[in-house]
Backbone as numpy.savetxt, mean C-alpha at the origin, in Angstrom:
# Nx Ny Nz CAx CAy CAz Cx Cy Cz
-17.52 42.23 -36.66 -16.98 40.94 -37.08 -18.12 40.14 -37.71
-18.27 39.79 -39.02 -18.55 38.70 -39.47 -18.97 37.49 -38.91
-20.08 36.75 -38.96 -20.43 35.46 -38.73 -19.42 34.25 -39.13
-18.76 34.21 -40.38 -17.64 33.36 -41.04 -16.26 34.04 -39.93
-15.84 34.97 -39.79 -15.13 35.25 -38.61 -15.34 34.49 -37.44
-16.39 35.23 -36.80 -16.93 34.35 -35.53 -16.37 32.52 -35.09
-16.53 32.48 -36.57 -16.76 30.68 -36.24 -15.37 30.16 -36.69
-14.24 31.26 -37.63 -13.07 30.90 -37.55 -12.55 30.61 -36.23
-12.70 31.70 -35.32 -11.78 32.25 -34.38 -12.38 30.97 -32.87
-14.10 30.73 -32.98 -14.56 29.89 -32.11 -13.71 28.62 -32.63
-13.26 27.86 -34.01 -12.99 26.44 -34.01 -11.41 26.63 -33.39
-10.79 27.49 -33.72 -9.72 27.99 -33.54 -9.22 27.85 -32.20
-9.85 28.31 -31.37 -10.20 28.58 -29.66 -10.29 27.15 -29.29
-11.45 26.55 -30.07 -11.69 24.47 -29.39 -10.74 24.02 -30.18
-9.80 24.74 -31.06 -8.84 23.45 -31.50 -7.81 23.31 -30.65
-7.44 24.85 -30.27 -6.15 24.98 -29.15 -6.38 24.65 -27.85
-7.81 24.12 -27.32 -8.19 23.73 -26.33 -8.02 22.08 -25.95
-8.53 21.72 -27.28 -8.51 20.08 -27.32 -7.22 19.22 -27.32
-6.31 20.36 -28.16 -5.11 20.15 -27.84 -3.91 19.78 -27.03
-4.14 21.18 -25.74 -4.10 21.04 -24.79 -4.30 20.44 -23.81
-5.54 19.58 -23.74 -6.14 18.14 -23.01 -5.32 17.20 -23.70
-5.62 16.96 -24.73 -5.03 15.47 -25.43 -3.45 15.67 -24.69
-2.61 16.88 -25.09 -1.25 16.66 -24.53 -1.40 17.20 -22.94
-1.91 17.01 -22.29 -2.08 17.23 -20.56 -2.41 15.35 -20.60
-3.22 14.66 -20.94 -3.10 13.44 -21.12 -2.25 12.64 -21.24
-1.96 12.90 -22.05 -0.56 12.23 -22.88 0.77 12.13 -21.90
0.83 13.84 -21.87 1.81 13.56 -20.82 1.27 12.68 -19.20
0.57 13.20 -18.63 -0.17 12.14 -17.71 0.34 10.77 -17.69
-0.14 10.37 -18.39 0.08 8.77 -18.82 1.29 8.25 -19.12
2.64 8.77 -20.22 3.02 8.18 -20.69 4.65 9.14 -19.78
4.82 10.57 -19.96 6.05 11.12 -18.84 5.68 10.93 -17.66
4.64 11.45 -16.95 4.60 11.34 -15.59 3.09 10.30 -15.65
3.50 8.77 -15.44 3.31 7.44 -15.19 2.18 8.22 -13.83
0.76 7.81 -13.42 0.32 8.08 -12.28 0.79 6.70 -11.28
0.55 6.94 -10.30 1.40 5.79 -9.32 -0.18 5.22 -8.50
-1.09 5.66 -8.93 -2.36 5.08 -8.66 -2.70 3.93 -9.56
-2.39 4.39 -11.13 -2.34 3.27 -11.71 -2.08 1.83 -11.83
-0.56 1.98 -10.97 -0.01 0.96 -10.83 -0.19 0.06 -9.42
-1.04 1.03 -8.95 -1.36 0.27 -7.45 -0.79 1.14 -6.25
-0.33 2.29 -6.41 0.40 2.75 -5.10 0.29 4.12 -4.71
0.10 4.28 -4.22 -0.19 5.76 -3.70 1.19 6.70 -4.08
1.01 7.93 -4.33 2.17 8.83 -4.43 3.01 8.45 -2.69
4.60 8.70 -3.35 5.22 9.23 -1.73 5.23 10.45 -1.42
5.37 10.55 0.07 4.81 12.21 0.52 6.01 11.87 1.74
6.29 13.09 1.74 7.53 13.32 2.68 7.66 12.88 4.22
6.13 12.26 4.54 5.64 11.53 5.90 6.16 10.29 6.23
5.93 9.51 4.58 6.07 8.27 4.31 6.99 7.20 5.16
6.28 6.04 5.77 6.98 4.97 5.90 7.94 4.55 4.96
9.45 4.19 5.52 10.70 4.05 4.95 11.46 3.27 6.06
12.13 2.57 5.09 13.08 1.65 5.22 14.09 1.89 6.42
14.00 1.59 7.47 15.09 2.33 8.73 14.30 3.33 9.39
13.05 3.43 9.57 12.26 4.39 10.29 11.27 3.11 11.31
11.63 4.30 12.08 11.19 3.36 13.84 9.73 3.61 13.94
9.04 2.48 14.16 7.36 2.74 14.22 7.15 2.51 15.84
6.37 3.38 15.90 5.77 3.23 17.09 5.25 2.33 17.57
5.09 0.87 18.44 4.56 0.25 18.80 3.38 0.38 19.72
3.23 1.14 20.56 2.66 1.53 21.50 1.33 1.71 20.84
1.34 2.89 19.55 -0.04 2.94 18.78 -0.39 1.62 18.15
0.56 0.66 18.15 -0.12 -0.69 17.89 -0.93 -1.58 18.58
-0.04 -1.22 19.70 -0.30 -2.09 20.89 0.60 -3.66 20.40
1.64 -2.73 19.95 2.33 -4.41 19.66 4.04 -4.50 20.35
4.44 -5.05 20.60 5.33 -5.16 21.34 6.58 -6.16 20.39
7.20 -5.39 20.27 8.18 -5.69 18.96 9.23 -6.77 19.60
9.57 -7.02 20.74 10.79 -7.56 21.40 10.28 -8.78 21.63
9.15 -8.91 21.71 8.40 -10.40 22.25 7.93 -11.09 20.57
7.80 -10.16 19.67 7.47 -10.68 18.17 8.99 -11.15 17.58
9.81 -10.17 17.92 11.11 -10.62 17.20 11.07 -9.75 15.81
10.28 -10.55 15.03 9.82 -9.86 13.83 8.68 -9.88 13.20
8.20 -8.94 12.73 6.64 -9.16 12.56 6.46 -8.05 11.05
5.06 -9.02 10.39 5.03 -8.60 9.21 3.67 -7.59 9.45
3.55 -6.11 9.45 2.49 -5.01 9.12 1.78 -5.53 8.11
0.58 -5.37 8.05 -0.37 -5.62 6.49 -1.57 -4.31 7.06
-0.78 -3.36 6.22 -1.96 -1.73 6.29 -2.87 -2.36 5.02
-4.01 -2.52 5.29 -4.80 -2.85 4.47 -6.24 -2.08 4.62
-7.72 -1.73 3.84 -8.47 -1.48 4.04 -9.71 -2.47 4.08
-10.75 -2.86 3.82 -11.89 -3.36 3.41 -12.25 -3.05 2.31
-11.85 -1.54 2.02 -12.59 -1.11 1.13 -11.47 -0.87 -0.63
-10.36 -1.16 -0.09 -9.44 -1.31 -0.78 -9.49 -2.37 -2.06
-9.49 -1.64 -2.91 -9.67 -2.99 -4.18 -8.42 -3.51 -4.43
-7.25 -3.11 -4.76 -5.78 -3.67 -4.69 -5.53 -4.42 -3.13
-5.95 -4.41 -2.14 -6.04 -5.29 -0.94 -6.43 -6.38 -0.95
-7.75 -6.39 -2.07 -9.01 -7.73 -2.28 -8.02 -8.25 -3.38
-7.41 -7.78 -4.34 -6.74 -8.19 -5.53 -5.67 -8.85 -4.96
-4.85 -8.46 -3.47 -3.61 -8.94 -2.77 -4.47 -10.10 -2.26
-5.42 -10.99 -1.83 -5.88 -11.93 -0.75 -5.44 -12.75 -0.95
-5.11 -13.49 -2.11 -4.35 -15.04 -2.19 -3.05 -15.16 -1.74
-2.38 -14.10 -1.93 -1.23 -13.79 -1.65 -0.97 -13.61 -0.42
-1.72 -13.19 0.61 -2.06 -12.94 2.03 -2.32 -14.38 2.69
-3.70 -15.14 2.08 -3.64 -16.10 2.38 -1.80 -17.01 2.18
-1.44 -17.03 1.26 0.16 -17.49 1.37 1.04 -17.38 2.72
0.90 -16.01 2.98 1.40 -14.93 3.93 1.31 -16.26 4.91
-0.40 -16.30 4.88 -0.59 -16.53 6.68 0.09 -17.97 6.60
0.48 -18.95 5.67 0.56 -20.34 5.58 1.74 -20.68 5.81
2.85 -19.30 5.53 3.75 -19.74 5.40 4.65 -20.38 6.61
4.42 -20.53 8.04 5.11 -20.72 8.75 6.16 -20.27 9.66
6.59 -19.11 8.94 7.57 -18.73 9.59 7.55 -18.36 11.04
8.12 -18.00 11.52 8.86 -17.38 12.79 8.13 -15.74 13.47
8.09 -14.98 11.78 7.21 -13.95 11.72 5.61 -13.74 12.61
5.70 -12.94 13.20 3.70 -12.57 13.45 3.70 -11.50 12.73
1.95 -11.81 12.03 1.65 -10.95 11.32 0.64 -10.41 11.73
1.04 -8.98 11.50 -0.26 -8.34 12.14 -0.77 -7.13 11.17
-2.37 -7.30 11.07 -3.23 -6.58 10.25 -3.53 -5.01 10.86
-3.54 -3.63 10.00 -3.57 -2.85 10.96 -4.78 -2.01 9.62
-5.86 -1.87 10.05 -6.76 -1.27 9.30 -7.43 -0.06 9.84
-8.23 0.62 8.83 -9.03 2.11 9.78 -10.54 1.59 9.78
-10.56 0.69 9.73 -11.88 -0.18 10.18 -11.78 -0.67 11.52
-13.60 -0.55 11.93 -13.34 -1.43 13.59 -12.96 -2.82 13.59
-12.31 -3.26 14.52 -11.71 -4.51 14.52 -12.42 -5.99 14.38
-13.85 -5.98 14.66 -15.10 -6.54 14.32 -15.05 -6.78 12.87
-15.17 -5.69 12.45 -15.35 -5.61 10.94 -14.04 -5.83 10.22
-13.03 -5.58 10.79 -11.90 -6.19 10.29 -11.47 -7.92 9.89
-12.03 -8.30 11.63 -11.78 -9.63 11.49 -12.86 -10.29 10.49
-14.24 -9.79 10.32 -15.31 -10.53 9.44 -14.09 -10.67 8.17
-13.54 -9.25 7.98 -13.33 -9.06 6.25 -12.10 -10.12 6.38
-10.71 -10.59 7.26 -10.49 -11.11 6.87 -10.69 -12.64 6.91
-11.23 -13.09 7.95 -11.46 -14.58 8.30 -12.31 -14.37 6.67
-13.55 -14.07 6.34 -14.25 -14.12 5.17 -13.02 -14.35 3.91
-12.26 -13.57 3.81 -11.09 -13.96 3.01 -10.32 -15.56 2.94
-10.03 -15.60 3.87 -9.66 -16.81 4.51 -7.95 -16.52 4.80
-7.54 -14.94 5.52 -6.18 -14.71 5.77 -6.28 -14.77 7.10
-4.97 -15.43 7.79 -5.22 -15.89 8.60 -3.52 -14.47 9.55
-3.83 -14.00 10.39 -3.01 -13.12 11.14 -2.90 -13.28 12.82
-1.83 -12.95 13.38 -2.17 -12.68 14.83 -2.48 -12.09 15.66
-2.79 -11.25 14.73 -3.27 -9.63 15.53 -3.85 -8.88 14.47
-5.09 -7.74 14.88 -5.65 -7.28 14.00 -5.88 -6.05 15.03
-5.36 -5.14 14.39 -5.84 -3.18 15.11 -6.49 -2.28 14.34
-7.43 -1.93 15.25 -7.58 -0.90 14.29 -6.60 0.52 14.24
-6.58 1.02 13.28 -5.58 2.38 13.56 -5.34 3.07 12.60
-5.51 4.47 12.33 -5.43 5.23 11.17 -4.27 4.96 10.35
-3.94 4.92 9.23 -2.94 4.51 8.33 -2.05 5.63 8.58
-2.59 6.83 8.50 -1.52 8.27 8.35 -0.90 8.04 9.74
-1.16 7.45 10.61 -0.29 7.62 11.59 1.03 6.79 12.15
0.91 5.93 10.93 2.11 4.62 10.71 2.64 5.67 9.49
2.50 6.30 9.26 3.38 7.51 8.02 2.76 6.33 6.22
1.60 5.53 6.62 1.28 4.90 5.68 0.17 5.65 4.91
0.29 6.03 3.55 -0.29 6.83 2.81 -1.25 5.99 1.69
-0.36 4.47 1.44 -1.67 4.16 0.58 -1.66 2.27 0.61
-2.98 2.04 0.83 -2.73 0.35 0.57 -2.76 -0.36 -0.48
-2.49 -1.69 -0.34 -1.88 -2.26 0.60 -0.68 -1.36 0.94
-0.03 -1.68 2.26 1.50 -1.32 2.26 2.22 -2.87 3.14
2.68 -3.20 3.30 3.64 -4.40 4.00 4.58 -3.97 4.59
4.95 -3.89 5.93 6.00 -3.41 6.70 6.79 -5.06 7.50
7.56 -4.66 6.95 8.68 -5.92 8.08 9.18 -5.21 9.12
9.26 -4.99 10.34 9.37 -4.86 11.38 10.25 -5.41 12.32
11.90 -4.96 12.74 12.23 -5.99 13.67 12.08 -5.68 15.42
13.29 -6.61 15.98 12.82 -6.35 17.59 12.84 -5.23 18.06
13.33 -4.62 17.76 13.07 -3.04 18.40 12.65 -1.61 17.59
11.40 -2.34 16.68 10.79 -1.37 15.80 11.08 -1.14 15.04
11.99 -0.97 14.31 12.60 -0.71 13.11 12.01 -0.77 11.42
11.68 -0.54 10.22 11.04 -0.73 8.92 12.71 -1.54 8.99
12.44 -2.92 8.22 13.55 -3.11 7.49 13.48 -3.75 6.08
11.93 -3.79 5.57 11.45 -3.36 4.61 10.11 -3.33 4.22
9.99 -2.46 3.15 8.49 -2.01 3.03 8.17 -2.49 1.52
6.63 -2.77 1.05 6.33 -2.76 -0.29 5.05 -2.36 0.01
4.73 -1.53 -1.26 3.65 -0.56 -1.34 2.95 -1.51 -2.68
1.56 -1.24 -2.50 0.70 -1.58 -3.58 0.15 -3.00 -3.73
0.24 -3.19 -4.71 -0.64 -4.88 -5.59 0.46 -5.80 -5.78
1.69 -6.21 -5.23 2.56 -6.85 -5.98 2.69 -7.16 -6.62
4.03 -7.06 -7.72 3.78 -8.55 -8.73 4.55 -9.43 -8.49
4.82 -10.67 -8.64 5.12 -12.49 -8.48 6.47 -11.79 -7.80
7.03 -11.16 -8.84 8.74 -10.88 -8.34 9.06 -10.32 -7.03
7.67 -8.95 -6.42 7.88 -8.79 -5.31 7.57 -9.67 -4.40
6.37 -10.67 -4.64 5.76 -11.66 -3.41 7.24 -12.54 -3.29
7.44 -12.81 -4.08 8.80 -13.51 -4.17 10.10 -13.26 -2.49
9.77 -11.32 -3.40 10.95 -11.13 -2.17 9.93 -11.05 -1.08
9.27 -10.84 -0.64 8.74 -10.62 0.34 8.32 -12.34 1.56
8.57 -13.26 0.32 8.70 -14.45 1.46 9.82 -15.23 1.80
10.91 -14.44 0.76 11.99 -14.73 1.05 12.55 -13.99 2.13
12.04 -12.67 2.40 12.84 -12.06 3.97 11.95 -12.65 5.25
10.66 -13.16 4.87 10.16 -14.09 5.97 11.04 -14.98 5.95
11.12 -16.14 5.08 12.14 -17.18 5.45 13.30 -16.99 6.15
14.28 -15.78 5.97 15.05 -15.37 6.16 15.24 -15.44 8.25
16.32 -16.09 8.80 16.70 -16.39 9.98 17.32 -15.42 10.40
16.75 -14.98 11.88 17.58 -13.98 12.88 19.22 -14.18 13.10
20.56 -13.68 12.73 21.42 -14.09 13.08 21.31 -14.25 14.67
22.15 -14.72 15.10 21.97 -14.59 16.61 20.65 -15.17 17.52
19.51 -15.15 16.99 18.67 -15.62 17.28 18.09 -16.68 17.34
């Protein structure tokens, strides 16, 4: 083979290569959207959901004496968590009826620095592995009623429309209660 060969068949080889990236990209981005992008972890068949009973006990929280209580799986190290803080701060202001409780895989020391330093204000702070609340990526927000229950969840960075709903099911009154 020829040198002018050689270097056909080599551009040939990096053209069908480059190709291949650009559309492995492409698709990436624009058919299959990554869900990191947007702030949220993929779902995985473990996942915290809507009507799934959490364990209290690994909380150490006692759901019947809260009534209802708002989860905040958060990290320290979480940049969409630090991007959620004003919004948290809101959380803690709002008044409601709700306890909120912080549940991080940080020691609880270091928890409370990160959030008092924030200036979010909660009633409880645990430490506790995320995977074991079936929580896969933070932030996550769990509403919680009296006898354990998810009765709803939001994953990620919110935007206005979710903070929205999310202080509207705080506001929201126990029938019966």
């Amino acid at each position: 083979m020829n040198i002018s060969r050689k270097i056909e068949v080599t551009a040939n080889v990096a053209t069908i290569v480059v190709a291949a990236l650009i559309s492995a990209v492409v698709a990436k981005t624009y058919v299959f959207p990554n869900a990191f992008a947007r702030g949220i972890a993929p779902v995985s068949a473990t996942e915290v959901v809507k009507g799934k009973s959490v364990d209290g006990r690994v909380l150490g929280v006692d759901w019947k004496k809260n009534r209802r209580t708002l989860v905040l799986a958060i990290s320290t190290t979480c940049h969409f968590c630090k991007d959620s803080v004003p919004f948290y701060q809101k959380l803690g202001a709002t008044g409601t009826d709700v306890k909120m409780v912080a549940v991080l895989p940080q020691p609880v020391t270091e928890a409370q620095q990160y959030l008092g330093g924030a200036g979010v204000r909660v009633d409880e702070v645990r430490q506790v592995s995320l995977n074991t609340l079936g929580v896969r990526g933070t932030p996550t927000l769990l509403l919680v009623n009296d006898v354990g229950v998810v009765t709803d969840v939001w994953v990620g960075k919110l935007q206005p429309d979710q903070e929205a709903q999310v202080l509207t099911a705080l506001e929201k009154k126990i029938v019966g209660g």
